[in-house]
N, CA, C and O atoms as a Tinker XYZ file with bonds, in Angstrom:
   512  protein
     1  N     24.063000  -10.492000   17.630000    73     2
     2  CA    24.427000  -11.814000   17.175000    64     1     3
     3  C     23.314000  -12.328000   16.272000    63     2     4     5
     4  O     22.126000  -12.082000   16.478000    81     3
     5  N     23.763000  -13.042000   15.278000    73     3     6
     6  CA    22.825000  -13.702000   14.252000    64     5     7
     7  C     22.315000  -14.706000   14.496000    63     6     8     9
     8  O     23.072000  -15.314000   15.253000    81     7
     9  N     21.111000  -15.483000   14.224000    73     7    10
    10  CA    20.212000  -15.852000   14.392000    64     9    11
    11  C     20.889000  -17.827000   14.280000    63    10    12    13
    12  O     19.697000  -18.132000   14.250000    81    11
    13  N     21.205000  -18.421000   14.248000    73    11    14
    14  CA    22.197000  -19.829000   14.422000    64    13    15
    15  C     20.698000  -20.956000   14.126000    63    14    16    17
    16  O     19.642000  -21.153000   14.727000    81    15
    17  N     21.274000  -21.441000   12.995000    73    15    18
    18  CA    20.024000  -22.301000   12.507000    64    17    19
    19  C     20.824000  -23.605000   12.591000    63    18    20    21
    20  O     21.991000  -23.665000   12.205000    81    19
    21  N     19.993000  -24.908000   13.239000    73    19    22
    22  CA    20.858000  -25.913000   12.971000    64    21    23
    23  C     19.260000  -27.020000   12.265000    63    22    24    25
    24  O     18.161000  -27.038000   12.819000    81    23
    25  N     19.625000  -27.812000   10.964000    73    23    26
    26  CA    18.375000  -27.996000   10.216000    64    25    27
    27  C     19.149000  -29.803000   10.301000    63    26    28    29
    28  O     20.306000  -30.198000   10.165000    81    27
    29  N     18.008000  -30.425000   10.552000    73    27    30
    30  CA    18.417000  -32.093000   10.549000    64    29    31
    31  C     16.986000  -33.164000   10.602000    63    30    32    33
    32  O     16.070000  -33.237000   11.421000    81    31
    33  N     17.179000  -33.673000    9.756000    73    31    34
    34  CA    15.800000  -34.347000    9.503000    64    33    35
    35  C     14.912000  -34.093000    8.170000    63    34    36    37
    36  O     15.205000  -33.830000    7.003000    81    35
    37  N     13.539000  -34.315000    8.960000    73    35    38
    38  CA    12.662000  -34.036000    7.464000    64    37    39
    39  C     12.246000  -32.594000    8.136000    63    38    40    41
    40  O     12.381000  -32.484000    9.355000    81    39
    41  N     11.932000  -31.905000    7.660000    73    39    42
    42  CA    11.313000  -30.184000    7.873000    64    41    43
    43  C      9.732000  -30.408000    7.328000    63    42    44    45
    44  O      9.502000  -30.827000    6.193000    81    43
    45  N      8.701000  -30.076000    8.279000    73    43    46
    46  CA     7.796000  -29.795000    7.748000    64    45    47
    47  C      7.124000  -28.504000    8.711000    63    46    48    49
    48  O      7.530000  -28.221000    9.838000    81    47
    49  N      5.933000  -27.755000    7.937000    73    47    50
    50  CA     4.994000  -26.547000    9.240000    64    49    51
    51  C      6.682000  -25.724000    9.139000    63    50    52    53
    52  O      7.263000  -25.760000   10.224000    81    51
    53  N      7.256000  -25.218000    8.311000    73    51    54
    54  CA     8.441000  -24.425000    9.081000    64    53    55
    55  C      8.051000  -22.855000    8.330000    63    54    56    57
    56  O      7.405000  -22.499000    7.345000    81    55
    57  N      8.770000  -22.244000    9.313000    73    55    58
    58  CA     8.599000  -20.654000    9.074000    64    57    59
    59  C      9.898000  -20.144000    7.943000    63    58    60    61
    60  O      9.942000  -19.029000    7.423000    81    59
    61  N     10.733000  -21.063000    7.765000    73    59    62
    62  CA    12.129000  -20.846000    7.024000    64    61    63
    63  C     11.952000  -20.228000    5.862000    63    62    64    65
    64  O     12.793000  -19.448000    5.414000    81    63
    65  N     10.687000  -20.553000    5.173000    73    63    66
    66  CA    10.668000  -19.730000    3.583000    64    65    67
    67  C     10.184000  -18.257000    3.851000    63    66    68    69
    68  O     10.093000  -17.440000    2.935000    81    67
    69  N      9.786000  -17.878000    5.557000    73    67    70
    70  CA     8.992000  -16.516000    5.415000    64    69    71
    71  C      9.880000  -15.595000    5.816000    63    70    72    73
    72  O      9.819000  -14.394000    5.552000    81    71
    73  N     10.954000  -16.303000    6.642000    73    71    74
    74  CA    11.855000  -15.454000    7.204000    64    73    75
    75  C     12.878000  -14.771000    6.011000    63    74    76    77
    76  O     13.215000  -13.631000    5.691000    81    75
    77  N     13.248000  -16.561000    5.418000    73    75    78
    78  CA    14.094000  -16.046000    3.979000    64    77    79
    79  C     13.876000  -15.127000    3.361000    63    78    80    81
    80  O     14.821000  -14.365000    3.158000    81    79
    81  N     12.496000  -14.788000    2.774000    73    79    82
    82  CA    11.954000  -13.685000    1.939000    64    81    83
    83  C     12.280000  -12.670000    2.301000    63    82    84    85
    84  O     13.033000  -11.889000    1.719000    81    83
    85  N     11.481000  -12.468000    3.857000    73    83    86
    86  CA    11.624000  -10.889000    4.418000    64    85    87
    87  C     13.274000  -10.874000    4.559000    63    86    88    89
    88  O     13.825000  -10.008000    3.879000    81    87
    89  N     14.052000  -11.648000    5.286000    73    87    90
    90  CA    15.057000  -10.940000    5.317000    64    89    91
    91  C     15.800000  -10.576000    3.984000    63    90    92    93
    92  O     16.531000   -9.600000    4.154000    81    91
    93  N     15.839000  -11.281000    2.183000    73    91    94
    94  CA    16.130000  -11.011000    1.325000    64    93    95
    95  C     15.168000   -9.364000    0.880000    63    94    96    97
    96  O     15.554000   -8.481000    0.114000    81    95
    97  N     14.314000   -9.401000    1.402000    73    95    98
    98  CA    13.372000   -7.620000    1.212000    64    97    99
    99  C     14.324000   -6.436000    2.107000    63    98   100   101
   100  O     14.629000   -5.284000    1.797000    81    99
   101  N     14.573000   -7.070000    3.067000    73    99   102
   102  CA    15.300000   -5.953000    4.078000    64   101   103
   103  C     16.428000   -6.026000    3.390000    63   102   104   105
   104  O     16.879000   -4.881000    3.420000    81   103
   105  N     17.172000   -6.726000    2.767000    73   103   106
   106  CA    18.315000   -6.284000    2.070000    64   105   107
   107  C     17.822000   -5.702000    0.954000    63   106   108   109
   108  O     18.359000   -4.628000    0.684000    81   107
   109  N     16.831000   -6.126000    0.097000    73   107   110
   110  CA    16.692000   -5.324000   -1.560000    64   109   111
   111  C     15.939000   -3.393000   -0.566000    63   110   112   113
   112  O     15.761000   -2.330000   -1.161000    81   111
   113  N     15.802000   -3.540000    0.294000    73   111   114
   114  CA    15.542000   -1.727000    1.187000    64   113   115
   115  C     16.658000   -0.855000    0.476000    63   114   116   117
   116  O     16.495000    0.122000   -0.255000    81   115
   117  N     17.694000   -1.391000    0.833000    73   115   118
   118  CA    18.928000   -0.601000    0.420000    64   117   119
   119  C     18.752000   -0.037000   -0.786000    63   118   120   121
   120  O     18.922000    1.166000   -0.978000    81   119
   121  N     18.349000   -0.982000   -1.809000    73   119   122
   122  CA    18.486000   -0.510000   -3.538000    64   121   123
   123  C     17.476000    0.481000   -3.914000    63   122   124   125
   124  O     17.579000    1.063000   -4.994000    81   123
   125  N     16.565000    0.707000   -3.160000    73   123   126
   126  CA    15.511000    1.405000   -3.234000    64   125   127
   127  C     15.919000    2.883000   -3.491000    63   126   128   129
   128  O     16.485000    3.349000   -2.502000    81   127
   129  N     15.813000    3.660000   -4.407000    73   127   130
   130  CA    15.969000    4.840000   -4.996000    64   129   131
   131  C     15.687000    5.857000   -4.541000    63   130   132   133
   132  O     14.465000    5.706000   -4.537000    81   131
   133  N     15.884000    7.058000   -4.034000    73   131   134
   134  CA    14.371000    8.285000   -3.116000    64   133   135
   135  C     14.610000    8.010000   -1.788000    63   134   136   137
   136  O     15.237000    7.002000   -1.462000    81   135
   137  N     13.952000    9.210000   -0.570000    73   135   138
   138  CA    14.586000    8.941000    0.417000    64   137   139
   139  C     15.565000    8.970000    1.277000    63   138   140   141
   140  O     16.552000    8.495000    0.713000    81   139
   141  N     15.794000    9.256000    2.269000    73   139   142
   142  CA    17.029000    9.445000    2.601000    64   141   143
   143  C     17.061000    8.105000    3.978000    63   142   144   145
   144  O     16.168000    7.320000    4.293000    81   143
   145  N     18.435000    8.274000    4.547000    73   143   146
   146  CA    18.912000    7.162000    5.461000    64   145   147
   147  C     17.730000    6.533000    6.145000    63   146   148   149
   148  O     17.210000    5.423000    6.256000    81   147
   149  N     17.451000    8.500000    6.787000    73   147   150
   150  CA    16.281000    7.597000    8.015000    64   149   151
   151  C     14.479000    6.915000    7.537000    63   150   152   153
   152  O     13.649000    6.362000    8.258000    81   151
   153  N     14.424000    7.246000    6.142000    73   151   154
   154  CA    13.462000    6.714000    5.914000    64   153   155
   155  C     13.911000    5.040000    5.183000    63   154   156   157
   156  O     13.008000    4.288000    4.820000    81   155
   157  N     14.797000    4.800000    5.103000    73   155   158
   158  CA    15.533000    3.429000    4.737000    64   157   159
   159  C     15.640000    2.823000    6.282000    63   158   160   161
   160  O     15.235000    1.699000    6.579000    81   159
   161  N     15.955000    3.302000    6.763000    73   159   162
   162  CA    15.768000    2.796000    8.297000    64   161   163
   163  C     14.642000    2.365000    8.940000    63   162   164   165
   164  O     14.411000    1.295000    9.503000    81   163
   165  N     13.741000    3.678000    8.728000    73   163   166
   166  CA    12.330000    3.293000    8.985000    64   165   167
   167  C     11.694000    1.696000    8.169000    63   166   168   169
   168  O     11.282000    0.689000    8.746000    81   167
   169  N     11.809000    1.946000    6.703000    73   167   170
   170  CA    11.725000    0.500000    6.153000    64   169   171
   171  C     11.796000   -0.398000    6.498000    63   170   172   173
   172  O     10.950000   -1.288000    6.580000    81   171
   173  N     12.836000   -0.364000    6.782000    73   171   174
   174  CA    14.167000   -1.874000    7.181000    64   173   175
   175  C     13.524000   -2.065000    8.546000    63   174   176   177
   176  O     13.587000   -3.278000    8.747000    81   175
   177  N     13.003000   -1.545000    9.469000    73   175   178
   178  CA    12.431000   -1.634000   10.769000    64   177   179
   179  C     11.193000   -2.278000   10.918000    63   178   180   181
   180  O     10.810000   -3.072000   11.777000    81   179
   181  N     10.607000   -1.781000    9.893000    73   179   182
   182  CA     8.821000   -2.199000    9.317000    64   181   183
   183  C      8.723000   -3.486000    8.896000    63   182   184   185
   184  O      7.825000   -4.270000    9.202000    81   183
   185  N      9.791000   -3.727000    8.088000    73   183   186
   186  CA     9.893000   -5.281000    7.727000    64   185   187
   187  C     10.613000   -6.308000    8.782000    63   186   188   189
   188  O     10.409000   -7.521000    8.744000    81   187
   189  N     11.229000   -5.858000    9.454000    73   187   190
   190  CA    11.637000   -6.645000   10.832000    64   189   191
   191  C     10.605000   -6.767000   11.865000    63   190   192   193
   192  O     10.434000   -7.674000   12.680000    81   191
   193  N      9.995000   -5.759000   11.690000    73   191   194
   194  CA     8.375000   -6.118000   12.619000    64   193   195
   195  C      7.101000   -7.034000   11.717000    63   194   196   197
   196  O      6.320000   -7.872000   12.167000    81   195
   197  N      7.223000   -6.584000   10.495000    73   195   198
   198  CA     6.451000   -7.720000    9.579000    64   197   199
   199  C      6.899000   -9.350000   10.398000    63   198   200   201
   200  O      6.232000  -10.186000   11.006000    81   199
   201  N      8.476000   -9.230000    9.999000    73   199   202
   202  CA     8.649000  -10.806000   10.304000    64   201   203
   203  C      8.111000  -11.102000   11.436000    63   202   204   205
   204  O      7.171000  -11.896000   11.410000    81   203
   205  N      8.519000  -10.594000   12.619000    73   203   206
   206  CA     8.190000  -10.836000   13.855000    64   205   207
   207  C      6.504000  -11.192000   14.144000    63   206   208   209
   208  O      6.083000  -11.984000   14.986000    81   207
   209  N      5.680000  -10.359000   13.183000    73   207   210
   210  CA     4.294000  -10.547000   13.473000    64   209   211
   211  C      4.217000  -11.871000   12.810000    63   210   212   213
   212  O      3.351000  -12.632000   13.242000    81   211
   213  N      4.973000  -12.285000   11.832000    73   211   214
   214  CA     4.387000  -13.196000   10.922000    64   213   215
   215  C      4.795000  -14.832000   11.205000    63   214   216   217
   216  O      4.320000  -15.886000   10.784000    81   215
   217  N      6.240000  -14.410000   12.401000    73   215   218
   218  CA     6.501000  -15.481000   13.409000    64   217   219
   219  C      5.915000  -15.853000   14.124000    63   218   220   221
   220  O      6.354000  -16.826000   14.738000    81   219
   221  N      4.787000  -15.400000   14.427000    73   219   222
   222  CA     3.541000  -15.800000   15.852000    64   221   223
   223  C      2.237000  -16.447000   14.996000    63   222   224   225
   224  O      1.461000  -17.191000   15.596000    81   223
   225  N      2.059000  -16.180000   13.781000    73   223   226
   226  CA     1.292000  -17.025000   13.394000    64   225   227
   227  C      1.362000  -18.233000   13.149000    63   226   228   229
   228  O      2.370000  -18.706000   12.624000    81   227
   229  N      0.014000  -19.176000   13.573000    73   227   230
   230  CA     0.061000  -20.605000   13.882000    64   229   231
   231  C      0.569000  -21.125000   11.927000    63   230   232   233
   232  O      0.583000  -20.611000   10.808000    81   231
   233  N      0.874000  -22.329000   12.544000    73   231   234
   234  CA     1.636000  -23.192000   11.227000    64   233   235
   235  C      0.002000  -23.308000    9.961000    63   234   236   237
   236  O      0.114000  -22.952000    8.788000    81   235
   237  N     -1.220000  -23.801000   10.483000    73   235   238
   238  CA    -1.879000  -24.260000   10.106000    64   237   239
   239  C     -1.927000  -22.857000    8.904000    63   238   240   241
   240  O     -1.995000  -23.125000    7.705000    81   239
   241  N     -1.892000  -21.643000    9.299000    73   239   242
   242  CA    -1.900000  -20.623000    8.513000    64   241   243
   243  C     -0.786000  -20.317000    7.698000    63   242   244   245
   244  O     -0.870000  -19.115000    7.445000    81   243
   245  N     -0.067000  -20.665000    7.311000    73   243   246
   246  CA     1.223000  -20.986000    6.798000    64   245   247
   247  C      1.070000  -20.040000    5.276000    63   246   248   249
   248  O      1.799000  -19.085000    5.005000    81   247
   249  N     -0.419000  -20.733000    4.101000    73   247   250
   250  CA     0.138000  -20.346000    2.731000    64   249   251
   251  C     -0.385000  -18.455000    3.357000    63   250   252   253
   252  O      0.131000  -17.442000    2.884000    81   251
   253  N     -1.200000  -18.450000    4.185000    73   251   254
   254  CA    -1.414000  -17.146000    4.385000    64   253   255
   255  C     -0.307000  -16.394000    4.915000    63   254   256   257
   256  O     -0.162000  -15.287000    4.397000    81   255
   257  N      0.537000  -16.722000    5.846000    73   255   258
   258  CA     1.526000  -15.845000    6.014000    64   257   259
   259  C      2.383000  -15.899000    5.511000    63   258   260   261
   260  O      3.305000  -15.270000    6.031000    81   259
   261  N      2.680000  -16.598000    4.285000    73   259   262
   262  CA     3.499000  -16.465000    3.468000    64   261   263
   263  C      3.014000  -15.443000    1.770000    63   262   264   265
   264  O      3.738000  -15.012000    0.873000    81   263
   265  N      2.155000  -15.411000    1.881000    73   263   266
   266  CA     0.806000  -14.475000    0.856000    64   265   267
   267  C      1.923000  -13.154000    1.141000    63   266   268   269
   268  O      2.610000  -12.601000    0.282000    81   267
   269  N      1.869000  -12.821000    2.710000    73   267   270
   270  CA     2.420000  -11.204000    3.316000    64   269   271
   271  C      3.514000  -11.349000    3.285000    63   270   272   273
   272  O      4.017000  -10.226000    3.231000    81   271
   273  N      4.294000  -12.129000    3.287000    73   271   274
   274  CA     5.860000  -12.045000    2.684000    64   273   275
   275  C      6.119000  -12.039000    1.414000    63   274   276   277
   276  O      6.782000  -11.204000    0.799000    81   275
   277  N      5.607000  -12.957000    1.023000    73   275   278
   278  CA     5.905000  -12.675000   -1.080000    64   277   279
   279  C      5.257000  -11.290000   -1.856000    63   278   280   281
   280  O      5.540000  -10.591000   -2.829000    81   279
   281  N      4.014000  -11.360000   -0.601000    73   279   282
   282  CA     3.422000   -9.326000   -1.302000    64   281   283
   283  C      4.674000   -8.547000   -0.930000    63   282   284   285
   284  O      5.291000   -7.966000   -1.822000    81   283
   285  N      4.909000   -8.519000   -0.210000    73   283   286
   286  CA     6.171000   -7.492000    0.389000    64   285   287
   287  C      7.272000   -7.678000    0.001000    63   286   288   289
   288  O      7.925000   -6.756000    0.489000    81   287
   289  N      8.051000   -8.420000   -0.696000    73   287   290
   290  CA     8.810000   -8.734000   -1.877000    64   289   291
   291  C      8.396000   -8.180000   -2.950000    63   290   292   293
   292  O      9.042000   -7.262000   -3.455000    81   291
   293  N      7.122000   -8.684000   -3.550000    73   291   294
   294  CA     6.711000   -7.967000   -4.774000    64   293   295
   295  C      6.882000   -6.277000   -4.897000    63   294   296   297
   296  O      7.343000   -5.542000   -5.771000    81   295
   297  N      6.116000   -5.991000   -3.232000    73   295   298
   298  CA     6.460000   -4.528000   -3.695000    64   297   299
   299  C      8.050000   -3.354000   -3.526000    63   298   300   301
   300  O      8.453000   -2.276000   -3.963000    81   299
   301  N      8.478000   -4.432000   -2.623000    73   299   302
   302  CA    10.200000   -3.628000   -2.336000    64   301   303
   303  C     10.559000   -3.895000   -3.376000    63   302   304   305
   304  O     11.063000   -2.849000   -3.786000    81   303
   305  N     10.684000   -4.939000   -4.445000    73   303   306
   306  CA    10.811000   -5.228000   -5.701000    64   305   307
   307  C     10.982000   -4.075000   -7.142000    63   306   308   309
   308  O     11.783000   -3.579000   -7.934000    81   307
   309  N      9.644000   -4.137000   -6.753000    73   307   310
   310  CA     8.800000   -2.921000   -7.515000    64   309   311
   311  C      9.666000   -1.636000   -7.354000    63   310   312   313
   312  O     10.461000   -1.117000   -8.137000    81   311
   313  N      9.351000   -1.354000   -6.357000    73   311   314
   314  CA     9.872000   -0.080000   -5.560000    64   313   315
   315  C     11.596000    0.148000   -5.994000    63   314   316   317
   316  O     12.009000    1.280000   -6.245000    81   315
   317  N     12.309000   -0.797000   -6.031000    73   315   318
   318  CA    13.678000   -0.805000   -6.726000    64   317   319
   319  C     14.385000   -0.026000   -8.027000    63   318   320   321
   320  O     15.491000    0.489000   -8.186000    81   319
   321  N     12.789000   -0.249000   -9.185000    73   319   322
   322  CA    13.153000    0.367000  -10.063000    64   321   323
   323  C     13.509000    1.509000  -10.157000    63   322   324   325
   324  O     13.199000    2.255000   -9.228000    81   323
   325  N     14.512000    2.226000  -11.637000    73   323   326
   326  CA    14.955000    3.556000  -11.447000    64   325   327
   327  C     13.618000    4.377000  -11.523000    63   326   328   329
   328  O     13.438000    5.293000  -10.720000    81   327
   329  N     12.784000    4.104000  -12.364000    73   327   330
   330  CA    11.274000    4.455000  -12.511000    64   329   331
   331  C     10.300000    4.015000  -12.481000    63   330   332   333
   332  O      9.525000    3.961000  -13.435000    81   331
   333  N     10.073000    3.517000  -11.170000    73   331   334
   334  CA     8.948000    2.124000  -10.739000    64   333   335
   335  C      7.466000    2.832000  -11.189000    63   334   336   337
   336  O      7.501000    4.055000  -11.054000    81   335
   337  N      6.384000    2.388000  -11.614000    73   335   338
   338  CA     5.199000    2.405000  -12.433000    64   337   339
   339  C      4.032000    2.834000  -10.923000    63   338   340   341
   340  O      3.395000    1.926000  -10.388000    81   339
   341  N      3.950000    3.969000  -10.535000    73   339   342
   342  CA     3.223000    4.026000   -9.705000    64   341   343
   343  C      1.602000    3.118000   -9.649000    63   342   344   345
   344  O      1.371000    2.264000   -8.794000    81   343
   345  N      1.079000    3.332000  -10.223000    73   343   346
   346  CA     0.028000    2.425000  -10.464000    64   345   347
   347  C      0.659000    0.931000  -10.243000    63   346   348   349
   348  O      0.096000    0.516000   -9.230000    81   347
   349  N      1.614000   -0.126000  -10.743000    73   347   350
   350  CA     1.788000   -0.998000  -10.448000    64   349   351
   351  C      2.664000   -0.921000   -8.201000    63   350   352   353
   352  O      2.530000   -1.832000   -7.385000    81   351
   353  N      3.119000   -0.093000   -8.046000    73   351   354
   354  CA     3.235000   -0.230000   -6.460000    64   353   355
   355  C      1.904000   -0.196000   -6.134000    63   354   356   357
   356  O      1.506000   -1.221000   -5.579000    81   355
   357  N      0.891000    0.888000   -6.353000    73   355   358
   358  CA    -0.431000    0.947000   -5.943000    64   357   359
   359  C     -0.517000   -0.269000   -5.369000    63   358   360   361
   360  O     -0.468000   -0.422000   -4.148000    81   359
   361  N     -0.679000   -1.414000   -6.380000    73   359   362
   362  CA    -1.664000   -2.458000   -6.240000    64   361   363
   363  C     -0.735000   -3.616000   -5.706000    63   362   364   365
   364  O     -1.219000   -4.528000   -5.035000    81   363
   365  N      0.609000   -3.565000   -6.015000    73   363   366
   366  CA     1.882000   -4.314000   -5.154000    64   365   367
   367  C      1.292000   -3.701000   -3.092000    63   366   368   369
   368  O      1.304000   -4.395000   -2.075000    81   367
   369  N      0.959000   -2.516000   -3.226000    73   367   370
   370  CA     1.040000   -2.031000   -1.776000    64   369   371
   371  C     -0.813000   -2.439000   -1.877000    63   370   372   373
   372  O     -1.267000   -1.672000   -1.029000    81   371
   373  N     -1.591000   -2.945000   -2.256000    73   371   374
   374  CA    -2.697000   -3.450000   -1.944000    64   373   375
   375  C     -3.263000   -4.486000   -1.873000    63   374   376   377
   376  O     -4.444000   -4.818000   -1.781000    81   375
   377  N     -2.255000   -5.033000   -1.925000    73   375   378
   378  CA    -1.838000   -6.844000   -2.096000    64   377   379
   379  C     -1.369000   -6.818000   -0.968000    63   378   380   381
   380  O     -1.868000   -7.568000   -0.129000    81   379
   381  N     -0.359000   -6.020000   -0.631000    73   379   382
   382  CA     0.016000   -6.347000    0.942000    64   381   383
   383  C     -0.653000   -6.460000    1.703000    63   382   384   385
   384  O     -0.802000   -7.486000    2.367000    81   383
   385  N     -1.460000   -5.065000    1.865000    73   383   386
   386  CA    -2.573000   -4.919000    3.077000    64   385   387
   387  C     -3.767000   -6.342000    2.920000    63   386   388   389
   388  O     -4.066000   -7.058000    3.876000    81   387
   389  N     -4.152000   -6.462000    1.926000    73   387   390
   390  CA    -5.150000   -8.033000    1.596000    64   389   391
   391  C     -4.534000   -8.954000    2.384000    63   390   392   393
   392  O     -4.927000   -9.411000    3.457000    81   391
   393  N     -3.531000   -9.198000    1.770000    73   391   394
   394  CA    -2.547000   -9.842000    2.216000    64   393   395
   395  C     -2.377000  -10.543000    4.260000    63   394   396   397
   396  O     -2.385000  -11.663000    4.772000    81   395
   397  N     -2.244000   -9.104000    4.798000    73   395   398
   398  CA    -2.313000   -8.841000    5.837000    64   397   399
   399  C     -3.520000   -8.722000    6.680000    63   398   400   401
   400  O     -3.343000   -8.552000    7.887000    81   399
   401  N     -4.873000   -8.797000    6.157000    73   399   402
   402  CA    -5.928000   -8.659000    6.190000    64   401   403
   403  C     -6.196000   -9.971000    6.842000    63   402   404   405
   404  O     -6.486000  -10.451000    7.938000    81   403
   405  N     -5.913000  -10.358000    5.419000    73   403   406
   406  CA    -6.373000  -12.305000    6.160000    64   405   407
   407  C     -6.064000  -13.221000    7.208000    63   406   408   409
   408  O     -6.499000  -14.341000    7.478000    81   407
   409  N     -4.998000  -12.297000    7.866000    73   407   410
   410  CA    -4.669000  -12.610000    9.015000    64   409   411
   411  C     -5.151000  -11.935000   10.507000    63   410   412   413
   412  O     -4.985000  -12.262000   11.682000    81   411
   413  N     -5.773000  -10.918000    9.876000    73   411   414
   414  CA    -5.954000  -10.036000   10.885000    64   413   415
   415  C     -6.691000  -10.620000   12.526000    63   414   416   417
   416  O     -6.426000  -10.135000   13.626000    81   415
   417  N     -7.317000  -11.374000   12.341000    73   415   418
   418  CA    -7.687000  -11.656000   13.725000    64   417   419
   419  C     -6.986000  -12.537000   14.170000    63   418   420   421
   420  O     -7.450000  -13.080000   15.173000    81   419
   421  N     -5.409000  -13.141000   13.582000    73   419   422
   422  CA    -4.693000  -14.041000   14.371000    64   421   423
   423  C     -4.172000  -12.620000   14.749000    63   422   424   425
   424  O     -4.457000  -12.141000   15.847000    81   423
   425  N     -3.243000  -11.797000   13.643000    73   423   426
   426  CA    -2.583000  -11.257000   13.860000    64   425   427
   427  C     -2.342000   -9.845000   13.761000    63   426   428   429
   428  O     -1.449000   -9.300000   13.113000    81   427
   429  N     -3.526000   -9.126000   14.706000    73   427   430
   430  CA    -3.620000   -8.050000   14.590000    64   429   431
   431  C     -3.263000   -6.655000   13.979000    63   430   432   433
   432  O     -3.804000   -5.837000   13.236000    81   431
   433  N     -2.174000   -6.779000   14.607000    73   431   434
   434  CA    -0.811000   -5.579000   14.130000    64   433   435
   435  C     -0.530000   -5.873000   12.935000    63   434   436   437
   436  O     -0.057000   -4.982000   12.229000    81   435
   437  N     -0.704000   -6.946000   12.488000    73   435   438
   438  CA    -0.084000   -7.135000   10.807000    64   437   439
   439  C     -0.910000   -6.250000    9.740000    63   438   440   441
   440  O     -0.302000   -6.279000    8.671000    81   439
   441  N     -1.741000   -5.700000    9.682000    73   439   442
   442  CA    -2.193000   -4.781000    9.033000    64   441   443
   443  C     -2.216000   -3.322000    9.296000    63   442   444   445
   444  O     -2.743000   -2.499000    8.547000    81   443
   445  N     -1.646000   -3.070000   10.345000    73   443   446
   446  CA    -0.952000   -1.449000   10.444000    64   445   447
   447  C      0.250000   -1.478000   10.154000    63   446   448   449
   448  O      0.827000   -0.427000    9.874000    81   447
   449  N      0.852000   -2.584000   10.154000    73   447   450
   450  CA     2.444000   -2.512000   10.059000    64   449   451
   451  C      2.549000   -2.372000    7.944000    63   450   452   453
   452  O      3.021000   -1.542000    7.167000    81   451
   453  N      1.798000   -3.723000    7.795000    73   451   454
   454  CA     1.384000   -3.595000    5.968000    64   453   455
   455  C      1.259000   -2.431000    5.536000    63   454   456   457
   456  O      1.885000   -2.201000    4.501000    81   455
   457  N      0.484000   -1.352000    6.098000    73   455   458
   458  CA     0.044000   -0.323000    5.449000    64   457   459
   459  C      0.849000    0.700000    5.820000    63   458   460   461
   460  O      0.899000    1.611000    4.994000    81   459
   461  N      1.693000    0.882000    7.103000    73   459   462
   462  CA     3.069000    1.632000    7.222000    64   461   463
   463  C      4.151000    1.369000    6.498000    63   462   464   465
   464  O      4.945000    2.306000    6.418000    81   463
   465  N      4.613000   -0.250000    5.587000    73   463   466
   466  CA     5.362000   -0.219000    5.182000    64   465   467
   467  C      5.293000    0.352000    3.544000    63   466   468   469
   468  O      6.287000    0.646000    2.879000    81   467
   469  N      3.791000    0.433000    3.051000    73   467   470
   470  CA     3.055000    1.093000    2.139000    64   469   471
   471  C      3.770000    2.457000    1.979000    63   470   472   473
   472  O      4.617000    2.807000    1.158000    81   471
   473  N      3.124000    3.197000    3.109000    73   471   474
   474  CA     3.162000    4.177000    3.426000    64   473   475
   475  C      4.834000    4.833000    2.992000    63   474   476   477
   476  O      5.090000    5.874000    2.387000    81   475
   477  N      5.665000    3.930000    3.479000    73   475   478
   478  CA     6.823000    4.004000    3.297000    64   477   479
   479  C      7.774000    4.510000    2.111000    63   478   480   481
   480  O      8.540000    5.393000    1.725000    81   479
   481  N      7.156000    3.298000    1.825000    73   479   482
   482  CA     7.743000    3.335000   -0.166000    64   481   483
   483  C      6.776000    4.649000   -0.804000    63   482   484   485
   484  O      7.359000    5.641000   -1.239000    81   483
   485  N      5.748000    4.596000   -0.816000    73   483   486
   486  CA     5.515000    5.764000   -1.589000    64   485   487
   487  C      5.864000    7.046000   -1.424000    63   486   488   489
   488  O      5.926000    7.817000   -2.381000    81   487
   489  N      6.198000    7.501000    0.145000    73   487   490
   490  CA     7.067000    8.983000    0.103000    64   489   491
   491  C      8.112000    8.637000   -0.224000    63   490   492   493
   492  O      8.482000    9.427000   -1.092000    81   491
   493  N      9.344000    7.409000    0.068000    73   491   494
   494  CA    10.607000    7.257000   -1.006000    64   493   495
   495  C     10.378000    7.329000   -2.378000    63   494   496   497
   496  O     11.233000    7.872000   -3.078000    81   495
   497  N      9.268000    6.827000   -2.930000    73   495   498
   498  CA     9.190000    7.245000   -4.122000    64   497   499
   499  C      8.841000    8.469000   -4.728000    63   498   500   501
   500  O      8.767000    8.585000   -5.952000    81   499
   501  N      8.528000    9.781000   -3.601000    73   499   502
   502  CA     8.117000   10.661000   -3.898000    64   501   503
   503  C      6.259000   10.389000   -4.476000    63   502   504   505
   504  O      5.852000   11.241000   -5.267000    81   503
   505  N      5.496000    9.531000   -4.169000    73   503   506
   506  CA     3.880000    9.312000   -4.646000    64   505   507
   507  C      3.400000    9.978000   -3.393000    63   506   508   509
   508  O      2.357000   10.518000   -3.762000    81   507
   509  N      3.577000   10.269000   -2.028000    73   507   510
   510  CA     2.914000   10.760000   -1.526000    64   509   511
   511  C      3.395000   11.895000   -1.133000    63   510   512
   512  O      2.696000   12.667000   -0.475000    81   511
């Protein structure tokens, strides 16, 4: 069952723009070129654990955990093209991990998960 949002009032401190992203990334997974099912799976899994890590971080950290959602857009993004610019994922997938970095002592796991979802895209892309 899907996730049932009911929104009323003024919204402030909300997690709504981080979730939006990642879950619009777990759909652009699909378009991703290279690869087969179960490594699209694997993806799509990595970024559902992104969100989840990035749901436990406190509000006050907010533009930071949103830094690791818009990197991770940038690079599933990237990764889309018919002939994505290895050098530009490079640094799309090193933005993530930074990214994920800066959180690291709220949120531990968020930087193994960053660098698995790295990891990811570049054997779909055939770079590793």
């Amino acid at each position: 069952m899907g996730d049932r949002i009911t929104i009323s009032g003024t919204i402030q401190n909300s997690n709504l723009n981080i979730k939006s992203t990642l879950t619009n990334v777990q759909q652009s997974v699909g378009a991703i070129s290279g690869g087969d099912d179960a490594s699209r799976a694997e993806l799509q899994n990595l970024i559902v654990q992104l969100n989840q890590a990035l749901e436990n971080v406190p509000k006050n950290l907010k533009e930071e955990a949103e830094a690791v959602a818009a990197s991770a857009q940038a690079l599933v993004e990237n990764a889309k093209a018919e002939k994505p610019n290895k050098t530009l994922l490079q640094i799309s997938g090193e933005g993530l991990k930074k990214a994920a970095e800066n959180l690291s002592e709220i949120a531990p796991t968020l930087v193994g998960i960053a660098s698995q979802v790295v990891t990811a895209i570049m054997r779909m892309k055939g770079f590793m």
